[in-house]
CHARMM-style PDB file with segment names, atoms N, HN, CA, C and O in Angstrom:
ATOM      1  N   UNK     1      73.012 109.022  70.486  1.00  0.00      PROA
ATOM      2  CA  UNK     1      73.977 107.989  70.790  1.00  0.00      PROA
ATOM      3  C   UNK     1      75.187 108.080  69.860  1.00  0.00      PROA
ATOM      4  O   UNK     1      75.430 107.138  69.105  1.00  0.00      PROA
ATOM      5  N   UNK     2      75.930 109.135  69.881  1.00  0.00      PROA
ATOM      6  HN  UNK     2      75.733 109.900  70.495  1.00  0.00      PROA
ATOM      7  CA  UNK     2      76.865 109.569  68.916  1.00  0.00      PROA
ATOM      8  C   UNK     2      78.083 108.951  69.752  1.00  0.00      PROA
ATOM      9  O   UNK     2      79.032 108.618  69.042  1.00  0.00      PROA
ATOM     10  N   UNK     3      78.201 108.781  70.829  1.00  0.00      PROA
ATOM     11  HN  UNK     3      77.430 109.051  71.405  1.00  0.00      PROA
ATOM     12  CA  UNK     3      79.391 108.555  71.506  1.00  0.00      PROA
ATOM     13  C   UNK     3      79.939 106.832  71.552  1.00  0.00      PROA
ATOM     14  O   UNK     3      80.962 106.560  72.179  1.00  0.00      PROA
ATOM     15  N   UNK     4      79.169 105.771  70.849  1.00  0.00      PROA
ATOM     16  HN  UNK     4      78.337 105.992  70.339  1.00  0.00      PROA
ATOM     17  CA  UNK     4      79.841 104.708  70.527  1.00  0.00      PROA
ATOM     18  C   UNK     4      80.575 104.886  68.497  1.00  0.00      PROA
ATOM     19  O   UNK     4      81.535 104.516  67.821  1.00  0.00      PROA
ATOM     20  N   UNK     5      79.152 105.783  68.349  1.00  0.00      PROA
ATOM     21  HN  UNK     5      78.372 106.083  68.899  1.00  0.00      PROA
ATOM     22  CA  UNK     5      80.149 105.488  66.800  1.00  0.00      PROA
ATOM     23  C   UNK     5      81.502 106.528  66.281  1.00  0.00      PROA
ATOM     24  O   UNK     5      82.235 106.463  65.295  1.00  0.00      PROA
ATOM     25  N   UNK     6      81.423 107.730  67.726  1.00  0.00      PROA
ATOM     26  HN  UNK     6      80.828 107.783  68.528  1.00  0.00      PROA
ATOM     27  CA  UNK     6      83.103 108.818  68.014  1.00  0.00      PROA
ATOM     28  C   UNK     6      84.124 107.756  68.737  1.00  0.00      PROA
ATOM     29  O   UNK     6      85.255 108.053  69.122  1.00  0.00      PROA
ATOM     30  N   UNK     7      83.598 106.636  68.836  1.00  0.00      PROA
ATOM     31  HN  UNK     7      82.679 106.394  68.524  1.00  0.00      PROA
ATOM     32  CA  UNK     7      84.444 105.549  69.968  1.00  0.00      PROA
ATOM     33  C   UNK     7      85.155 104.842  68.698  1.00  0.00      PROA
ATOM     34  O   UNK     7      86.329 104.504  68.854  1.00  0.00      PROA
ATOM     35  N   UNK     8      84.754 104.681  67.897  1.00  0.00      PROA
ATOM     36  HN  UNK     8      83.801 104.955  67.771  1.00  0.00      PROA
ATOM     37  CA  UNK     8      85.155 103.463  67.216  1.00  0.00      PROA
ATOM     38  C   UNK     8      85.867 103.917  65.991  1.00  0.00      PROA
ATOM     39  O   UNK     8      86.532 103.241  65.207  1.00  0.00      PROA
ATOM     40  N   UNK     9      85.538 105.487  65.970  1.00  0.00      PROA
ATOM     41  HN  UNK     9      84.998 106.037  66.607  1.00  0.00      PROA
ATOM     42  CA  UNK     9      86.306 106.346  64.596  1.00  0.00      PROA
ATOM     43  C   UNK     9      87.380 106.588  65.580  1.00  0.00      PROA
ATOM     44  O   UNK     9      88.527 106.535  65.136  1.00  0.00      PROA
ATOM     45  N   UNK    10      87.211 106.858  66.905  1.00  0.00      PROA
ATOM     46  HN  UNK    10      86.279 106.902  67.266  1.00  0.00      PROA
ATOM     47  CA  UNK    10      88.787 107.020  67.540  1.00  0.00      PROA
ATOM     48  C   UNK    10      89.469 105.871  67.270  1.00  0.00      PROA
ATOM     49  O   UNK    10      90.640 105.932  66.897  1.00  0.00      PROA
ATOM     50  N   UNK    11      88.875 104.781  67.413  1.00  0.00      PROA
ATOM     51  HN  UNK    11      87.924 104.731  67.716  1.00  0.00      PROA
ATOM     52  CA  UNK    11      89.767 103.336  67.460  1.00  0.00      PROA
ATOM     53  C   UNK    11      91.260 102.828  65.918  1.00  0.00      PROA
ATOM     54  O   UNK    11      92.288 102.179  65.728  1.00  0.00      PROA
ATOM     55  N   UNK    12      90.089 103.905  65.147  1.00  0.00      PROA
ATOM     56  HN  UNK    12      89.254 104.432  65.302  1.00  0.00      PROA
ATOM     57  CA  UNK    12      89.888 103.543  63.589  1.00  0.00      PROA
ATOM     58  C   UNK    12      91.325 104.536  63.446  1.00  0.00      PROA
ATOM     59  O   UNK    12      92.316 104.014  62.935  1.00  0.00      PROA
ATOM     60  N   UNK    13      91.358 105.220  63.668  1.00  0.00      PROA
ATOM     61  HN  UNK    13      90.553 105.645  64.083  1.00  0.00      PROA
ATOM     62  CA  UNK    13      92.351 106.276  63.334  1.00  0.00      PROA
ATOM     63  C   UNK    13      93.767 106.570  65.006  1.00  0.00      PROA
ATOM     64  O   UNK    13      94.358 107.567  65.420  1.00  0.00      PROA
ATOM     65  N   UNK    14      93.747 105.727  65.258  1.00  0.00      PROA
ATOM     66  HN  UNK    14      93.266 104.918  64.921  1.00  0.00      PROA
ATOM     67  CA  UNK    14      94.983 105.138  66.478  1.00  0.00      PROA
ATOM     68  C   UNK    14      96.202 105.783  65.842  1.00  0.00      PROA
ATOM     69  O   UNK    14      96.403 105.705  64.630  1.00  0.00      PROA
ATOM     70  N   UNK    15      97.046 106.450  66.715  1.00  0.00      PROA
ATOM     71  HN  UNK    15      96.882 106.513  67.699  1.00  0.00      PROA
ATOM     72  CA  UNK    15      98.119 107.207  66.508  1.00  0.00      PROA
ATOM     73  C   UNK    15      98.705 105.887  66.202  1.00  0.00      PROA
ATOM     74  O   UNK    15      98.217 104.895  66.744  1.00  0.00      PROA
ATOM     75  N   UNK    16     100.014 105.737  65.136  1.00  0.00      PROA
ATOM     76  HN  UNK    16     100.410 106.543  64.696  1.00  0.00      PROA
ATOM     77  CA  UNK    16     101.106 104.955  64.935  1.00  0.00      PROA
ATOM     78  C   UNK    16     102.066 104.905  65.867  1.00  0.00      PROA
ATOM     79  O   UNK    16     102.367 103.715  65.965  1.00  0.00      PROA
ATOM     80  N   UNK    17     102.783 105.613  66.683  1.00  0.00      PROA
ATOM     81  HN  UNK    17     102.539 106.579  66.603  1.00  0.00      PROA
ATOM     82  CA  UNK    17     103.198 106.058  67.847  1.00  0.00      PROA
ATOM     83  C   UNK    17     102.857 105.273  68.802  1.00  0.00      PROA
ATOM     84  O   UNK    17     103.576 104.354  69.193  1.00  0.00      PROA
ATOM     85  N   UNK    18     101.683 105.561  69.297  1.00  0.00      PROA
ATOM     86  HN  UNK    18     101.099 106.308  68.979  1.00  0.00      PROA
ATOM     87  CA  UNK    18     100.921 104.585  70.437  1.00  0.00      PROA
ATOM     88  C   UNK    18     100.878 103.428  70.180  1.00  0.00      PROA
ATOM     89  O   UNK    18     100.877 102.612  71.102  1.00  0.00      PROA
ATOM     90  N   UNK    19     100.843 103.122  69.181  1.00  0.00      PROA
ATOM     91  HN  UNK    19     100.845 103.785  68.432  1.00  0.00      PROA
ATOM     92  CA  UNK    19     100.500 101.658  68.245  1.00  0.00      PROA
ATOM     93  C   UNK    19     101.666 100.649  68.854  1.00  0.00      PROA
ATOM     94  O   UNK    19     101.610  99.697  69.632  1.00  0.00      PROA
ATOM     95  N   UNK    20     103.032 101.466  67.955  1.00  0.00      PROA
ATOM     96  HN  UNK    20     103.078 102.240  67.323  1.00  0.00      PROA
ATOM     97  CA  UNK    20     104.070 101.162  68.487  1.00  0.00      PROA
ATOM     98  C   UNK    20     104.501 100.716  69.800  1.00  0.00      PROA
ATOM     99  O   UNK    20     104.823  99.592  70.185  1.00  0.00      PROA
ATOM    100  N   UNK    21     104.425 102.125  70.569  1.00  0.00      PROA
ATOM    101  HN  UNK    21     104.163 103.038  70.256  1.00  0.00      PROA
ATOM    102  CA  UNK    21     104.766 101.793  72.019  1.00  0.00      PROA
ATOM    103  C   UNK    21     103.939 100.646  72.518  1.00  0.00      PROA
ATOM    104  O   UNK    21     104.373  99.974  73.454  1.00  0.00      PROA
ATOM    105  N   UNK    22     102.672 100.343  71.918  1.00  0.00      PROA
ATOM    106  HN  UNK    22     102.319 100.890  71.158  1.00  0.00      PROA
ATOM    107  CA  UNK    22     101.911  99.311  72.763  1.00  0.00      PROA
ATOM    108  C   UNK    22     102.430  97.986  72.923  1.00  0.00      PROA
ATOM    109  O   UNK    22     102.355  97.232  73.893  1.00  0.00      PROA
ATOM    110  N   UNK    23     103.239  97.755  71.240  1.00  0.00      PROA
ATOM    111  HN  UNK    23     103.300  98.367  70.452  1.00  0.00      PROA
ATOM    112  CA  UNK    23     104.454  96.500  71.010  1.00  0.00      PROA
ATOM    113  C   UNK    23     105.205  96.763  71.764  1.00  0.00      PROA
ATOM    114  O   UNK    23     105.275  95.827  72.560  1.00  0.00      PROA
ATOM    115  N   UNK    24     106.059  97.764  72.093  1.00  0.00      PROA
ATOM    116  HN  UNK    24     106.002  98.525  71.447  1.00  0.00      PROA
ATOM    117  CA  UNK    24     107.225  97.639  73.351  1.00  0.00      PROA
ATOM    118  C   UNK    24     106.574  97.069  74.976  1.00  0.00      PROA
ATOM    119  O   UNK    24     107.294  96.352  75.671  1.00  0.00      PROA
ATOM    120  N   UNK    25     105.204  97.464  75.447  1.00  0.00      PROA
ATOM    121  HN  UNK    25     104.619  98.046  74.882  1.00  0.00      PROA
ATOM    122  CA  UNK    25     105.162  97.191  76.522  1.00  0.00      PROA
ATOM    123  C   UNK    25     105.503  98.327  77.592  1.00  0.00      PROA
ATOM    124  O   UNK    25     105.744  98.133  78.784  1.00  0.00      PROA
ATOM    125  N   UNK    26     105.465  99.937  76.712  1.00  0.00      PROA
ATOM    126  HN  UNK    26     105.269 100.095  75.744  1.00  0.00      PROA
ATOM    127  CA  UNK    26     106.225 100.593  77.506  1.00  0.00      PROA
ATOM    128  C   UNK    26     105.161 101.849  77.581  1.00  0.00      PROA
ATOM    129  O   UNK    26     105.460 102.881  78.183  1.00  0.00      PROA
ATOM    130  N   UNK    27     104.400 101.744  77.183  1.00  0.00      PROA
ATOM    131  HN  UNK    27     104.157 100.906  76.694  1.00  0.00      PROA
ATOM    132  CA  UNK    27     103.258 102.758  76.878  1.00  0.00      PROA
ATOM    133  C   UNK    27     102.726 103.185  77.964  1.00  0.00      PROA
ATOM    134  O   UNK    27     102.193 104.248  77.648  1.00  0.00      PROA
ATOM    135  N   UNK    28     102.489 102.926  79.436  1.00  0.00      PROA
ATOM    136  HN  UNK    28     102.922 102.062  79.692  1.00  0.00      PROA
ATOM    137  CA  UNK    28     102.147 103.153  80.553  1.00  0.00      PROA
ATOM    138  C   UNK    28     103.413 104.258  80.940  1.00  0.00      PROA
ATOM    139  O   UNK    28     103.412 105.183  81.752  1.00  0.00      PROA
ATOM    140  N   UNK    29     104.127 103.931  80.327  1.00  0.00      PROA
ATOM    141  HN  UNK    29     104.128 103.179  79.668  1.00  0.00      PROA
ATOM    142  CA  UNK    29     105.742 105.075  81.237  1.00  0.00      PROA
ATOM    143  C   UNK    29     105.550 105.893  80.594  1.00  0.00      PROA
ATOM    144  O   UNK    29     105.821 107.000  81.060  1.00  0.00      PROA
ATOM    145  N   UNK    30     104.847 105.812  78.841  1.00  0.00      PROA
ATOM    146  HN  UNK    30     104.627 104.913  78.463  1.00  0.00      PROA
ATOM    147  CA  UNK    30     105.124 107.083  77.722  1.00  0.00      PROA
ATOM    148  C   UNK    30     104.299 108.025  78.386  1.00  0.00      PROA
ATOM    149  O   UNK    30     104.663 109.191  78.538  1.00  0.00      PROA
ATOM    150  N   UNK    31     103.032 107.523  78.859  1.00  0.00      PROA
ATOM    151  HN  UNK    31     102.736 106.575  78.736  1.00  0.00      PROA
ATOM    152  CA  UNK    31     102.003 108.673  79.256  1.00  0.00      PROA
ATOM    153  C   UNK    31     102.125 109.119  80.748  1.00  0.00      PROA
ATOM    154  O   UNK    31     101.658 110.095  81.336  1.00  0.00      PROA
ATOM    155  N   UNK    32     102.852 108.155  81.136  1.00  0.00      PROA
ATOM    156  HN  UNK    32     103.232 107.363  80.659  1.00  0.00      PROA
ATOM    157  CA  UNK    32     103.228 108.813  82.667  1.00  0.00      PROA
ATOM    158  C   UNK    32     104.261 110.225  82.401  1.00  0.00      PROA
ATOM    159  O   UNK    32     104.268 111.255  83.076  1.00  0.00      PROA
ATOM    160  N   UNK    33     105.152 109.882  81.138  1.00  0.00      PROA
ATOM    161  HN  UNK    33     105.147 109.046  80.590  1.00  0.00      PROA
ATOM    162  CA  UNK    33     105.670 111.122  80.829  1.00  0.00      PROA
ATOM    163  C   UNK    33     104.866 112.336  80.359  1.00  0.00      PROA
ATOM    164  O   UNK    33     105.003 113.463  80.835  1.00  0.00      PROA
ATOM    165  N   UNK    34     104.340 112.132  79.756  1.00  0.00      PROA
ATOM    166  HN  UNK    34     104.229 111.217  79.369  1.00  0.00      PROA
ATOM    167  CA  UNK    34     103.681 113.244  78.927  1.00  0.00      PROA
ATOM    168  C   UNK    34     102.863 113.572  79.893  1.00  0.00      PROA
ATOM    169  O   UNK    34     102.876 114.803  79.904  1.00  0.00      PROA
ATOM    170  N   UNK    35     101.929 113.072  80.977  1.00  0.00      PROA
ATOM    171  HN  UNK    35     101.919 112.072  80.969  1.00  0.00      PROA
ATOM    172  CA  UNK    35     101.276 113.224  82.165  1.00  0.00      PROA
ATOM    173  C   UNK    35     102.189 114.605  83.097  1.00  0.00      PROA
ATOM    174  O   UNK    35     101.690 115.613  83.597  1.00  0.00      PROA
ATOM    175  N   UNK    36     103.492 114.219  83.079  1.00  0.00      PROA
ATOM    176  HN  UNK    36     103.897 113.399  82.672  1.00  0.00      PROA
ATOM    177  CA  UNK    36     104.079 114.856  84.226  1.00  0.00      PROA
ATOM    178  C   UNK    36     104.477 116.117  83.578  1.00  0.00      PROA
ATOM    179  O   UNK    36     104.097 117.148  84.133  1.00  0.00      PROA
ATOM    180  N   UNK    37     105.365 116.246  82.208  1.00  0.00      PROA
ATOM    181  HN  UNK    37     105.674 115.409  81.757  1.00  0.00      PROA
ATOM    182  CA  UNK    37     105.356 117.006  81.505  1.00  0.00      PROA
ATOM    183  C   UNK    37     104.319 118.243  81.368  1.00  0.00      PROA
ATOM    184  O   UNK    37     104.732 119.401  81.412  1.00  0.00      PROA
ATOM    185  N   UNK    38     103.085 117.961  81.218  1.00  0.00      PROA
ATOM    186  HN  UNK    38     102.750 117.019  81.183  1.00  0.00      PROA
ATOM    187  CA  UNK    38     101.452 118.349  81.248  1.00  0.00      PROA
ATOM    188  C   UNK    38     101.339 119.090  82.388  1.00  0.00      PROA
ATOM    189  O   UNK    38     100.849 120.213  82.270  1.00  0.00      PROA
ATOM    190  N   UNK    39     101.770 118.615  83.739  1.00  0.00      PROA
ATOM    191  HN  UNK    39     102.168 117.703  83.834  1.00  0.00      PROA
ATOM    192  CA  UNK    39     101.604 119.166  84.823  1.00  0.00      PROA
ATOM    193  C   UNK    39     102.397 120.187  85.142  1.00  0.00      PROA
ATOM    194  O   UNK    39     102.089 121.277  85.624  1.00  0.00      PROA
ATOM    195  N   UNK    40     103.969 119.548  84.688  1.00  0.00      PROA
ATOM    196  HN  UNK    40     104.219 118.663  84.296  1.00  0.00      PROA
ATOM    197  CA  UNK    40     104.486 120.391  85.192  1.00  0.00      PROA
ATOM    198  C   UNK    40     105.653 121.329  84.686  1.00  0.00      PROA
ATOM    199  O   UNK    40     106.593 121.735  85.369  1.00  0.00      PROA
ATOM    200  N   UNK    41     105.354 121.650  83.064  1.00  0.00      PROA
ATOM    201  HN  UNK    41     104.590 121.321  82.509  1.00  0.00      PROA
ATOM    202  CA  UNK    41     105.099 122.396  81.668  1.00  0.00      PROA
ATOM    203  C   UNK    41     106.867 122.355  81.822  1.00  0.00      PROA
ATOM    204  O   UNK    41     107.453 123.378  81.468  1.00  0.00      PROA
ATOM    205  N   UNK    42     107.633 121.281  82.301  1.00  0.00      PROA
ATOM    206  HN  UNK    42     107.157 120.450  82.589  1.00  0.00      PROA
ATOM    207  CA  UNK    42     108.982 121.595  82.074  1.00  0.00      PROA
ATOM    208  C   UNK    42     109.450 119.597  82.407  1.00  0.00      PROA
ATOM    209  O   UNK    42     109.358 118.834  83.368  1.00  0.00      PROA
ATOM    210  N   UNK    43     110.034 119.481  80.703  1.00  0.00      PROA
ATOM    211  HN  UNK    43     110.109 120.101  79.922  1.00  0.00      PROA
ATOM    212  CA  UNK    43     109.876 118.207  80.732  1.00  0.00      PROA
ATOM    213  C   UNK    43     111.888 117.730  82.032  1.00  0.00      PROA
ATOM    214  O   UNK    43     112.195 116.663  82.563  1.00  0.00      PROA
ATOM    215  N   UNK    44     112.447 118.701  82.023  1.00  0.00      PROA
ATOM    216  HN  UNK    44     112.198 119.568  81.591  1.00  0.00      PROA
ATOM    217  CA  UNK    44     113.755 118.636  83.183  1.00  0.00      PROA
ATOM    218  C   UNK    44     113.022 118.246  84.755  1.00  0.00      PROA
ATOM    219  O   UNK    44     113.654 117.702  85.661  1.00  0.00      PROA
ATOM    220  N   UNK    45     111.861 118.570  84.828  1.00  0.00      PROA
ATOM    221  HN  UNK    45     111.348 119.012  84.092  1.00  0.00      PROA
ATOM    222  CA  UNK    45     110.955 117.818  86.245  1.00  0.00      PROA
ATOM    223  C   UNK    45     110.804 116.851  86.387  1.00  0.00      PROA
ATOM    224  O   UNK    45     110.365 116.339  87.417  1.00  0.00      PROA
ATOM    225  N   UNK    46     111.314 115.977  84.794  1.00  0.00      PROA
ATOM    226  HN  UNK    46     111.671 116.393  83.957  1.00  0.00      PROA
ATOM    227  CA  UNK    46     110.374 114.683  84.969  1.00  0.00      PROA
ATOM    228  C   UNK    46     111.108 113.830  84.481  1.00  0.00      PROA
ATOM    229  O   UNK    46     110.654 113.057  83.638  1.00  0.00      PROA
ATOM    230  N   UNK    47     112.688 113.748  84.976  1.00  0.00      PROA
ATOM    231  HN  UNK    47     113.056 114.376  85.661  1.00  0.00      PROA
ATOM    232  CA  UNK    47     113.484 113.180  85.040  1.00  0.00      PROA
ATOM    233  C   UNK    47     113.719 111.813  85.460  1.00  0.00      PROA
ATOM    234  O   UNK    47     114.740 111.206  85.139  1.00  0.00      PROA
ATOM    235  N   UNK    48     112.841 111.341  86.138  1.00  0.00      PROA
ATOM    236  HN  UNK    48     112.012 111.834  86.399  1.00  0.00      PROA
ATOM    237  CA  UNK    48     112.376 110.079  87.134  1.00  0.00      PROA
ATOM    238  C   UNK    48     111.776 109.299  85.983  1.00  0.00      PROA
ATOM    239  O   UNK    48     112.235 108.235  85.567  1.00  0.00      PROA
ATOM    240  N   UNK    49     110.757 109.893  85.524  1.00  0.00      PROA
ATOM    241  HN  UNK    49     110.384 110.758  85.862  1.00  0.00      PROA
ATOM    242  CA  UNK    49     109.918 109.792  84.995  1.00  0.00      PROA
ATOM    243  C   UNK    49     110.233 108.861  83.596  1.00  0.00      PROA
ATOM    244  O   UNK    49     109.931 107.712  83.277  1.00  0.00      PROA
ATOM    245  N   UNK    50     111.241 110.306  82.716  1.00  0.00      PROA
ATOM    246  HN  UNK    50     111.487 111.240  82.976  1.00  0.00      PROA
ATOM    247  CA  UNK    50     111.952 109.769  81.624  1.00  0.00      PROA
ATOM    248  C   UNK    50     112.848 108.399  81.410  1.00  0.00      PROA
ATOM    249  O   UNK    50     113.164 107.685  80.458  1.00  0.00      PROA
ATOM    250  N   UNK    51     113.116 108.440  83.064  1.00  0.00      PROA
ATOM    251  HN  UNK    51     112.860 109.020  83.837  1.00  0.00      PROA
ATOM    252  CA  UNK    51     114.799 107.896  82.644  1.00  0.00      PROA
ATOM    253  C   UNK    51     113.919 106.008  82.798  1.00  0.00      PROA
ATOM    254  O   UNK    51     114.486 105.031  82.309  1.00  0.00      PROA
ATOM    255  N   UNK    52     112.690 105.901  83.462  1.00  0.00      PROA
ATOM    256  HN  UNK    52     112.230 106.695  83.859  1.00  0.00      PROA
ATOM    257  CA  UNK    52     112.215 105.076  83.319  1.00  0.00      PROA
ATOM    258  C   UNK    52     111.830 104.679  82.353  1.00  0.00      PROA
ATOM    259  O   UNK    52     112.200 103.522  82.158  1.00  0.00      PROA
ATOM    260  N   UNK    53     111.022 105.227  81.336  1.00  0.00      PROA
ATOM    261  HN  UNK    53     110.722 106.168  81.494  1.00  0.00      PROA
ATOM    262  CA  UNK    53     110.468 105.364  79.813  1.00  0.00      PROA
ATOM    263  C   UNK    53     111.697 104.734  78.905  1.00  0.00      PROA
ATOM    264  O   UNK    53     111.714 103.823  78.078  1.00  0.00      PROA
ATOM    265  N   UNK    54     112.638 105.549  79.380  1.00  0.00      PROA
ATOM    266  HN  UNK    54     112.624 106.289  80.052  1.00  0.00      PROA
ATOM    267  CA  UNK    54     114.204 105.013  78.766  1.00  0.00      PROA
ATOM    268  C   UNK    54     114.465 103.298  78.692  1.00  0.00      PROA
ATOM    269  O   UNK    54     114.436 102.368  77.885  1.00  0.00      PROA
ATOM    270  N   UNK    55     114.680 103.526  79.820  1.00  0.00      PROA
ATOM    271  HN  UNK    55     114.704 104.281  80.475  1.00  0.00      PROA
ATOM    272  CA  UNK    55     115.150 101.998  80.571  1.00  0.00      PROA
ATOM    273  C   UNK    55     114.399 100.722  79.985  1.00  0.00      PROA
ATOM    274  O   UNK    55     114.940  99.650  79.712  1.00  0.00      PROA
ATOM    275  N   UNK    56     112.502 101.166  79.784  1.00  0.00      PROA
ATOM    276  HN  UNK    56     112.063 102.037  80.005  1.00  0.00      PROA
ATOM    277  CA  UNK    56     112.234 100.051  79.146  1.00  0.00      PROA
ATOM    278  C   UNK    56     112.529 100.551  77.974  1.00  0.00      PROA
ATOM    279  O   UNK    56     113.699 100.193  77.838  1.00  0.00      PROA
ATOM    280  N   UNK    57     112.188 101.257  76.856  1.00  0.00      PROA
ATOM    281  HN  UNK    57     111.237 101.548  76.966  1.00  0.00      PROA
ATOM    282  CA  UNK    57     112.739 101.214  75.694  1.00  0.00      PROA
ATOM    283  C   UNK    57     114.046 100.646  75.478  1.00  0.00      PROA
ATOM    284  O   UNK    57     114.281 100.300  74.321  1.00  0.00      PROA
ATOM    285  N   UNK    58     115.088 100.450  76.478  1.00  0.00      PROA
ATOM    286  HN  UNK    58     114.896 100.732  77.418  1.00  0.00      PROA
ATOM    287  CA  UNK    58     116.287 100.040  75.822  1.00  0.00      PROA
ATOM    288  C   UNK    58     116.135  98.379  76.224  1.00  0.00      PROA
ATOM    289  O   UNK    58     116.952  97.640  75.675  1.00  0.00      PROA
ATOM    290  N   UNK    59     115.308  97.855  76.992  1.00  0.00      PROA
ATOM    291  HN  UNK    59     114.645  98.455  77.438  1.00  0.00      PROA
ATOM    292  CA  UNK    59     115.199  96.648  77.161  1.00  0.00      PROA
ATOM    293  C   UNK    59     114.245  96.130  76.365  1.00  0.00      PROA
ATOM    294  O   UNK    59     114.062  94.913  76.317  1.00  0.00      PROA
ATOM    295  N   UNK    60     113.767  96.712  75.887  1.00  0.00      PROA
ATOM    296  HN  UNK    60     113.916  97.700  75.926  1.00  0.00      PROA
ATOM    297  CA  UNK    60     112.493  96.046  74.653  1.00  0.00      PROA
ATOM    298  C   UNK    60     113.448  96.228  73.001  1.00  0.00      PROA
ATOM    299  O   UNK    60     113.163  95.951  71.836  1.00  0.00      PROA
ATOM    300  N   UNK    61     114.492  96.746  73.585  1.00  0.00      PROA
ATOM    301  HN  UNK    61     114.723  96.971  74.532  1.00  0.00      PROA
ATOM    302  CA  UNK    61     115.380  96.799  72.199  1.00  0.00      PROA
ATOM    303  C   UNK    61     116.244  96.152  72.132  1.00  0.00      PROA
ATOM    304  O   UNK    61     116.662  95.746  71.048  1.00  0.00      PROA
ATOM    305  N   UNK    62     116.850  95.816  73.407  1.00  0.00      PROA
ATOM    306  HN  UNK    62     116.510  96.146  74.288  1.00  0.00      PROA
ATOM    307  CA  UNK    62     117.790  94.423  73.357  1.00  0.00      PROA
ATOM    308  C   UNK    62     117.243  93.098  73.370  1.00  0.00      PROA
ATOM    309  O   UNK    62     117.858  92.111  72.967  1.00  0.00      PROA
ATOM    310  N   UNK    63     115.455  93.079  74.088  1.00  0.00      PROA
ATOM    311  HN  UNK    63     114.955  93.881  74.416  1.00  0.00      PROA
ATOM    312  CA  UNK    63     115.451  91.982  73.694  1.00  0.00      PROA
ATOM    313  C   UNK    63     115.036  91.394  72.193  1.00  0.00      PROA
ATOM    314  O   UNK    63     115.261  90.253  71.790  1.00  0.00      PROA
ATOM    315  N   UNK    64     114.118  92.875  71.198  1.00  0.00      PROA
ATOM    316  HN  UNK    64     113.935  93.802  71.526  1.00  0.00      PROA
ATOM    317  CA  UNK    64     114.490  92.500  70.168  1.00  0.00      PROA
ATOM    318  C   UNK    64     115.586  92.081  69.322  1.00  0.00      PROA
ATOM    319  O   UNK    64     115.464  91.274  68.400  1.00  0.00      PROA
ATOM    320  N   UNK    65     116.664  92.656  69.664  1.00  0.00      PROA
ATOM    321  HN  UNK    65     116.763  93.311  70.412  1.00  0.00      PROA
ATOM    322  CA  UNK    65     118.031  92.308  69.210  1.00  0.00      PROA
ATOM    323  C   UNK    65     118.314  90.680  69.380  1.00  0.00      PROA
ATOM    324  O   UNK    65     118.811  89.937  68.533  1.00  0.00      PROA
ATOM    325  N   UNK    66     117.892  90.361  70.616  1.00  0.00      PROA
ATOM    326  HN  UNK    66     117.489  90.965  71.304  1.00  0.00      PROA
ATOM    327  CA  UNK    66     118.204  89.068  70.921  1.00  0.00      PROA
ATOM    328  C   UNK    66     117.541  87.839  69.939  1.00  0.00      PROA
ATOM    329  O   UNK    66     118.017  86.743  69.645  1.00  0.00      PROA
ATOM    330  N   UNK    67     116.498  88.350  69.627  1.00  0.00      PROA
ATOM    331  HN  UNK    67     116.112  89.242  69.866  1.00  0.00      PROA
ATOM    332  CA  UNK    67     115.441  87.598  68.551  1.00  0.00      PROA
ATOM    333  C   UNK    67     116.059  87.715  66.953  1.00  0.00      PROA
ATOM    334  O   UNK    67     115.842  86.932  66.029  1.00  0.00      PROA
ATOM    335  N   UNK    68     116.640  88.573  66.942  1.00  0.00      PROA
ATOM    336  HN  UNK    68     116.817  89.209  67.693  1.00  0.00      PROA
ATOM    337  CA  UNK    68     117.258  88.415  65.358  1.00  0.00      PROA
ATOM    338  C   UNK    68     118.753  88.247  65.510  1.00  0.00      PROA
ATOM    339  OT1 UNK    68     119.463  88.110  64.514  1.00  0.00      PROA
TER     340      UNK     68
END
């Protein structure tokens, strides 16, 4: 039963990155990128993709802006 206590050392050691994006709300678009990227080994394919990833990042940055 090694695979709850490899569960919880994954938990334990969480990329900062991901961490992050999880505060933006945008983390579903990050991996939809890196998903498409993955597939289709040329990140200029995944233009759709990006420009969405974008879009919320710049709205999770204005609305922080708006808060300070």
């Amino acid at each position: 039963m090694t695979l709850s206590s490899n569960t919880s050392v994954e938990k334990e050691i969480e990329d900062p990155v991901e961490r992050m994006l999880k505060k933006t709300g945008c983390i579903e678009l990050h991996y939809q990128v890196q998903e498409c990227i993955a597939e289709h080994r040329d990140w200029r394919k995944c233009q759709n993709e990006v420009k969405k990833f974008k879009e919320c990042m710049s709205e999770h940055t204005k609305q922080q802006e708006l808060k300070h």
